[in-house]
Structures are given as C-alpha cells and as structure tokens.
Backbone as a printed PyTorch tensor [residue, N CA C, xyz], in Angstrom:
tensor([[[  0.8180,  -1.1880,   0.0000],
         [  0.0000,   0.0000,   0.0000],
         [  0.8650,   1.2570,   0.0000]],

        [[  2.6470,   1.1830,   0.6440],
         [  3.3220,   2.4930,   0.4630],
         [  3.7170,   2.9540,  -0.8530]],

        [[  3.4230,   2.0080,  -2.0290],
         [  3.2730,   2.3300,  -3.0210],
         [  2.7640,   3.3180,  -3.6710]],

        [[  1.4080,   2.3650,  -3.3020],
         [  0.2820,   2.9460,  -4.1280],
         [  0.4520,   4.5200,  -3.5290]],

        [[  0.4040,   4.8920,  -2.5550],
         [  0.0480,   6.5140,  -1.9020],
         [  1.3150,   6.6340,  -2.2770]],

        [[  2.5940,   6.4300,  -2.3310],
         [  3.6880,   7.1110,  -3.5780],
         [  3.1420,   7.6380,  -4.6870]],

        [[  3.4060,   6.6730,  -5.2280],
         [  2.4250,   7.2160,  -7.1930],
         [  1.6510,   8.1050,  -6.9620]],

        [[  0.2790,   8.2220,  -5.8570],
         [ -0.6910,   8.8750,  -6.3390],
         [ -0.1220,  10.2420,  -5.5770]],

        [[  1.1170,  10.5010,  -4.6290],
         [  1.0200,  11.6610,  -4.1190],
         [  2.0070,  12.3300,  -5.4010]],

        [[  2.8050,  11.7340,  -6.2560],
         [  3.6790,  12.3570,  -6.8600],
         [  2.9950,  12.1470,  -8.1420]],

        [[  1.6220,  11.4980,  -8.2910],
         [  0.8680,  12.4190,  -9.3910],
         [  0.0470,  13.7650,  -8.8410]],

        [[ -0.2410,  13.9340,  -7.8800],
         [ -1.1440,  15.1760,  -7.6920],
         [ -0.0590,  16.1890,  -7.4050]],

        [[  0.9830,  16.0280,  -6.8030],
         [  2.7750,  16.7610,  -6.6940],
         [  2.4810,  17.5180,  -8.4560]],

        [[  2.8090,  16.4910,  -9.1470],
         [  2.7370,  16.9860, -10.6570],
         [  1.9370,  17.3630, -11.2700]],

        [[  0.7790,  17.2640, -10.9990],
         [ -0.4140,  18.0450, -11.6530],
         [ -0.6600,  19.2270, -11.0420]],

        [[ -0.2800,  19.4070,  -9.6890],
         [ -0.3470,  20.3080,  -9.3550],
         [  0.8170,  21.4500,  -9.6670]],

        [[  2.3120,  21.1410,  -9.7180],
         [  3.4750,  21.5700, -10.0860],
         [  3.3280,  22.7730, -11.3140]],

        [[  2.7000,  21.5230, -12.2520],
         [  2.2070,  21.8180, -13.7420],
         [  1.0730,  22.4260, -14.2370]],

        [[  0.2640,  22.7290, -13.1160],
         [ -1.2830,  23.4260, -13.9770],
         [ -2.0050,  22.4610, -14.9130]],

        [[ -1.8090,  21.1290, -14.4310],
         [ -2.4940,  19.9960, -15.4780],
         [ -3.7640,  19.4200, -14.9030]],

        [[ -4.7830,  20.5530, -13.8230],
         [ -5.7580,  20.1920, -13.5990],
         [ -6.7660,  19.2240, -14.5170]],

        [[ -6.8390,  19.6500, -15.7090],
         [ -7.6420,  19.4130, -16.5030],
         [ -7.5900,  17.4820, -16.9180]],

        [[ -6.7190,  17.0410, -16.3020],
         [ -6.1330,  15.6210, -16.3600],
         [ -6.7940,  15.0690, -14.8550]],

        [[ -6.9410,  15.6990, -13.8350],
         [ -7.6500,  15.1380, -12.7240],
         [ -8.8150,  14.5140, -12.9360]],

        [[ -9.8190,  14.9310, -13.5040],
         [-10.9160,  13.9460, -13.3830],
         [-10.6930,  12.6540, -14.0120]],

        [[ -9.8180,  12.6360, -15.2100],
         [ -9.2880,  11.5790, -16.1080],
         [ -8.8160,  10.2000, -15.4100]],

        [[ -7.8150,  11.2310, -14.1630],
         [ -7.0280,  10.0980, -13.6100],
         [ -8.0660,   9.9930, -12.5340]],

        [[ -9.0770,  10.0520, -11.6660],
         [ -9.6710,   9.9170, -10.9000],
         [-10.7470,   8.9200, -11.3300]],

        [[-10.9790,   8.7680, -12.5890],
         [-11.7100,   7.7150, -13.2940],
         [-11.2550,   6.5580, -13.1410]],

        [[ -9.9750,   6.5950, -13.8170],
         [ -8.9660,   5.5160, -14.0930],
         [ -8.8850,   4.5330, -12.7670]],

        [[ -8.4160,   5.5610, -11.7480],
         [ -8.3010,   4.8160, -10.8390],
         [ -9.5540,   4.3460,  -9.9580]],

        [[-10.5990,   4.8190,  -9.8740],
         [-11.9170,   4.1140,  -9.8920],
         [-12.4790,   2.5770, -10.7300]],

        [[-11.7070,   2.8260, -11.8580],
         [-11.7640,   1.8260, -12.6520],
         [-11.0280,   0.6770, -12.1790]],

        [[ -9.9570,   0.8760, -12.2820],
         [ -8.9390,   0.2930, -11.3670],
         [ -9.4610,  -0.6340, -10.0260]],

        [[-10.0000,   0.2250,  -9.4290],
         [-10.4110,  -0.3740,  -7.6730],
         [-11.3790,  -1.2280,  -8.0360]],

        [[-12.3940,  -1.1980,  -8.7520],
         [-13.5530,  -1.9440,  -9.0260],
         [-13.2130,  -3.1780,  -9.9760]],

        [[-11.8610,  -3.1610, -10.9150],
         [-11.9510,  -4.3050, -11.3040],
         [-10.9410,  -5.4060, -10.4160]],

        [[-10.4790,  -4.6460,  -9.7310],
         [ -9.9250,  -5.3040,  -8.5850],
         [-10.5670,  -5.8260,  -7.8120]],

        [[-11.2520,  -5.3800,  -7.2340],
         [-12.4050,  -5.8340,  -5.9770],
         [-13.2750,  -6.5550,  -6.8130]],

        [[-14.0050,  -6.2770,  -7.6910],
         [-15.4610,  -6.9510,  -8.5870],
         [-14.7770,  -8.1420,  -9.3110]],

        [[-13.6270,  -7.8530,  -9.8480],
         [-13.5540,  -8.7070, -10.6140],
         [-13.6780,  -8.4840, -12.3470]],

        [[-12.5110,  -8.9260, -13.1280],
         [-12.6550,  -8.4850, -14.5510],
         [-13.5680,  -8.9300, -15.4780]],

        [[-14.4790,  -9.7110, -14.7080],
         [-16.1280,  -9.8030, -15.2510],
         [-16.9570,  -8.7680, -16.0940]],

        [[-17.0110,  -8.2570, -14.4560],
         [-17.6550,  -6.8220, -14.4650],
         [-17.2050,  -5.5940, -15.3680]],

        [[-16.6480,  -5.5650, -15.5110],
         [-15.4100,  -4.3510, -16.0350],
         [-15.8500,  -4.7730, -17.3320]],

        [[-15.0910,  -5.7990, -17.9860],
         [-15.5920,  -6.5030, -19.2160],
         [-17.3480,  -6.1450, -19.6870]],

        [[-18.2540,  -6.3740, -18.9500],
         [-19.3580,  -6.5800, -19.4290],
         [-19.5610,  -5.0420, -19.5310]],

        [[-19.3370,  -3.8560, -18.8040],
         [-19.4660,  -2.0350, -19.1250],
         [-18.7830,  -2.0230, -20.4560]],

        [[-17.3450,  -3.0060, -20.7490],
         [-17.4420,  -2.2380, -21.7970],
         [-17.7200,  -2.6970, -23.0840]],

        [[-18.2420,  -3.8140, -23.2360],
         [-18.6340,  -4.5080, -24.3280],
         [-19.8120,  -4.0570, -24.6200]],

        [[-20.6310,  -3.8650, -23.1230],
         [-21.8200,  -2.7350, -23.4990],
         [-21.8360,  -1.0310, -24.0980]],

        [[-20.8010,  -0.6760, -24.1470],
         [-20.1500,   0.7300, -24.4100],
         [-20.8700,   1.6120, -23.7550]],

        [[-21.5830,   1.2430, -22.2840],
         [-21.4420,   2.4750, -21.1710],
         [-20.4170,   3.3080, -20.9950]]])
C-alpha cells in the first residue's frame, strides 16, 4: 500500500506543479476503474465495456 500513496502523491505533486488540472478527473476515473476491477472482478469491467457504457 506504500506504493500505491507514492504514485498517487507524486501524481497530484505533478499536476499540481504543472497546472495539469484538466487531467484530474481523467485520472480519478482511471483509478476508480482500477479499484472496481480489482475488488469486482474483470467480469464486471468486461461486461461495461462490451456494453459501451
């Protein structure tokens, strides 16, 4: 887990550094995406996007 809160503090470090707000909601998706096919399972994930939700 000291990972994960690495990466994500030295992406918001850099978006913030940089004025690359406009990339936050992007990556806030991603990693939503991320957690759920982790936890759910790549079932789930699979079936959103074959449905093109």
């Amino acid at each position: 887990m000291n990972k994960i809160q690495y990466v994500l503090k030295e992406m918001f470090y850099l978006i913030k550094k940089h004025k690359l707000a406009f990339l936050l909601p992007i990556f806030i998706v991603l990693i939503l995406l991320v957690f759920l096919a982790y936890y759910v399972g790549p079932a789930a994930v699979t079936t959103f996007i074959y449905a093109g939700i």
